[in-house]
C-alpha positions in Angstrom: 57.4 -1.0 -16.6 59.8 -4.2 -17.4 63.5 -3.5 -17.4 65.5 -4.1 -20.5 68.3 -4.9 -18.1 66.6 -7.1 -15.5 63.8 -9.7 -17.1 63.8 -9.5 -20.7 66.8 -11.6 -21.2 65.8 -14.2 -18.8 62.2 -15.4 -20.0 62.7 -18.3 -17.5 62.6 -15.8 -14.4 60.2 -14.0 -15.8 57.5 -16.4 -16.5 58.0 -17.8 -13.2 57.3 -14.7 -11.5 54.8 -13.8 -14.2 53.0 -17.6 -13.1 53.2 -16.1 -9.1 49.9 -16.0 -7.4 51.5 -13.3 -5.2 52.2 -10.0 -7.0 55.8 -9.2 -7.5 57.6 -6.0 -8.2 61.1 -5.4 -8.5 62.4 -2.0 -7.9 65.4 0.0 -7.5 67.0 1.8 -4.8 65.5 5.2 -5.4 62.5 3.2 -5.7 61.4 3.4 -10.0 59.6 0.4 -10.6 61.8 -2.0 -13.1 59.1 -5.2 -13.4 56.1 -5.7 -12.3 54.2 -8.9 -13.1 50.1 -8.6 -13.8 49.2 -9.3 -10.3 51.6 -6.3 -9.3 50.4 -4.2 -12.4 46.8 -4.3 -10.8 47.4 -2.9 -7.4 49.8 -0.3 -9.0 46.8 0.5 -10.8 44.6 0.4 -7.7 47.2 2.2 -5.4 48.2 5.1 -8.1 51.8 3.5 -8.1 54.3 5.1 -10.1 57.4 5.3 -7.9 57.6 3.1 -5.1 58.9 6.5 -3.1 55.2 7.9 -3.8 53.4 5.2 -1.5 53.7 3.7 2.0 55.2 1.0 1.3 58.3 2.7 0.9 58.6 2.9 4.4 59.4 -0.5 4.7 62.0 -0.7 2.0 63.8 2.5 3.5 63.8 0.2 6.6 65.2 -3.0 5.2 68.0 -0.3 3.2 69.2 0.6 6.6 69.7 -3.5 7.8 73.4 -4.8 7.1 71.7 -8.2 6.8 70.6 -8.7 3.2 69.0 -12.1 3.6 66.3 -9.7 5.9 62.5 -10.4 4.5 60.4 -7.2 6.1 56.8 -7.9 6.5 53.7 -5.7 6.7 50.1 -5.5 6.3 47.6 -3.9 4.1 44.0 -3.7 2.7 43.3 -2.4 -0.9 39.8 -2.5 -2.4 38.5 -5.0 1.1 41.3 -7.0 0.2 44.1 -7.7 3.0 47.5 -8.4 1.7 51.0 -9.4 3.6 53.3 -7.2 2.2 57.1 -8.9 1.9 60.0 -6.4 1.0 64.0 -8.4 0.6 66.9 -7.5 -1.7 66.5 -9.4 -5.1 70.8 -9.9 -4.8 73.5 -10.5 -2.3 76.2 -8.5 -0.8 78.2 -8.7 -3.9 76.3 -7.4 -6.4 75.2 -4.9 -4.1 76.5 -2.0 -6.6 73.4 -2.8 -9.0 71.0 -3.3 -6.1 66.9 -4.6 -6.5 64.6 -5.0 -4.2 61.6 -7.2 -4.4 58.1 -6.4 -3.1 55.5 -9.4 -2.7 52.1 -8.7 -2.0 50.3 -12.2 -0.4 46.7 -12.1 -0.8 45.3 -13.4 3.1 41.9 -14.1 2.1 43.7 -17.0 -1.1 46.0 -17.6 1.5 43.6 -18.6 4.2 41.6 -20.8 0.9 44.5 -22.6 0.3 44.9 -23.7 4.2 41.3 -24.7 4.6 41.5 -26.9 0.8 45.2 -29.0 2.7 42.8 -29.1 6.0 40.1 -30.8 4.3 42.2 -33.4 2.6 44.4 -34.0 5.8 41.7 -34.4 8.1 39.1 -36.0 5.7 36.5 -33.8 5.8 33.1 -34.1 4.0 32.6 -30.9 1.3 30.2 -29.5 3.3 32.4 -29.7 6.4 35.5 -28.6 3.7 32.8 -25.2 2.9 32.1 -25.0 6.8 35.7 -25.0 7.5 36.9 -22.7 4.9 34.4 -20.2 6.1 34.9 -20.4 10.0 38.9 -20.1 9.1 37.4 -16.7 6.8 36.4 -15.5 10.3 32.8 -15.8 10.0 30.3 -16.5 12.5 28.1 -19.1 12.8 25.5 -17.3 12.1 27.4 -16.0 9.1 28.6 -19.1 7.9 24.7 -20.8 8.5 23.2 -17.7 6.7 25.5 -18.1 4.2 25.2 -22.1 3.0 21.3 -21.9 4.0 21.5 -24.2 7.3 20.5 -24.1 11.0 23.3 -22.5 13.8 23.1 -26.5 15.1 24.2 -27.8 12.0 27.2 -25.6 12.0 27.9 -26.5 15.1 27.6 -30.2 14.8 29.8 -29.5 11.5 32.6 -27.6 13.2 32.5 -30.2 16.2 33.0 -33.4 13.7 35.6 -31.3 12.0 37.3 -30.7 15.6 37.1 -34.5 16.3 38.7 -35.3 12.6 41.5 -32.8 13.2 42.2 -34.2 16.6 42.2 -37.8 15.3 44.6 -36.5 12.5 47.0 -35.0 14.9 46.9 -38.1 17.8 47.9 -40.3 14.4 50.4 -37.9 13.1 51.9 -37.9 16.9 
C-alpha cells in the first residue's frame, strides 16, 4: 500500500508517522491509498478499505477538495469495532505543489485520547492512584455505580473520591490563577 514515490525515500517521515499513535493514511486525489502506517492498515482491514472513494469518509475529503484554503483540517466522528475515533482529513502539501496533491487522513482514538487527559490530570492536580483510576473512569463516562462496580467499592467512596479530586483540581486552578 506504500508509495514508491511518497515514503520510501524518506525513512525519517516514515518512521515518524509509522511511531504515530493516531493512524495515518495518505491518499491521492481520486482517493487510492498511497501509505498507510499499521494503525491505519488495521481499520482498513476493519472497514474493507481499498479506495478511500469506497467508504464514508470520502465525504469529507470531497469536502475539503472543494475549500480554496489548503491549511483547512476537516473533522468528523466515527465508531468501528465500539471504538470512537475523530477523524482529521488536510492536504499533506501547499498551494504550490498542488499539481501532485496528497491528502492525509488521521484517525484519533477518543477512548486513548480521553486516557492520556486523565494520566496529565492526575499528575497536575496530585491525585492519589485510586483517585488517578476513579478519575480516568468518571472522564470514560461511567457512572458511579459503574465506576464502584468496577474497582469493587461503595457509591460513597466514589463520591468522596470524585469530591477530593474536585477540591484538588480547584486548588490547582486558584494556584495556577
Amino acid at each position: 500500500m506504500k508509495s514508491s514515490t511518497l515514503i520510501p525515500e524518506n525513512k525519517m517521515f516514515s518512521s515518524i508517522l509509522e511511531s504515530l499513535l493516531d493512524a495515518v493514511l495518505i491518499a491521492d486525489v481520486q482517493g487510492a491509498l498511497l501509505y498507510t502506517n499499521l494503525s491505519a492498515q488495521k481499520i482498513c482491514r476493519q472497514l474493507n478499505i481499498v479506495n478511500l472513494q469506497t467508504h464514508a469518509i470520502w465525504s469529507i475529503c470531497e469536502l475539503l477538495k472543494s475549500q480554496i484554503d489548503r491549511a483547512l483540517i476537516l473533522e468528523s466522528d466515527l465508531t468501528i469495532a465500539q471504538t470512537h475515533y475523530r477523524i482529521r482529513v488536510q492536504w499533506l502539501n501547499s498551494i504550490e505543489e498542488a499539481q501532485d496533491s496528497r491528502l492525509i487522513v488521521r484517525f484519533e482514538n477518543q477512548q486513548h485520547s480521553i486516557r492520556c487527559t486523565a494520566v496529565l490530570d492526575a499528575q497536575y492536580f496530585r491525585l492519589t492512584p485510586r483517585e488517578s483510576e476513579v478519575w480516568d473512569l468518571r472522564n470514560q463516562g461511567r457512572s458511579r455505580r459503574e465506576i464502584a462496580d468496577q474497582l469493587y467499592i461503595s457509591i460513597d467512596t466514589v463520591k468522596k473520591h470524585l469530591a477530593n479530586i474536585q477540591m484538588k483540581r480547584q486548588t490547582y486552578l486558584e494556584a495556577s490563577n
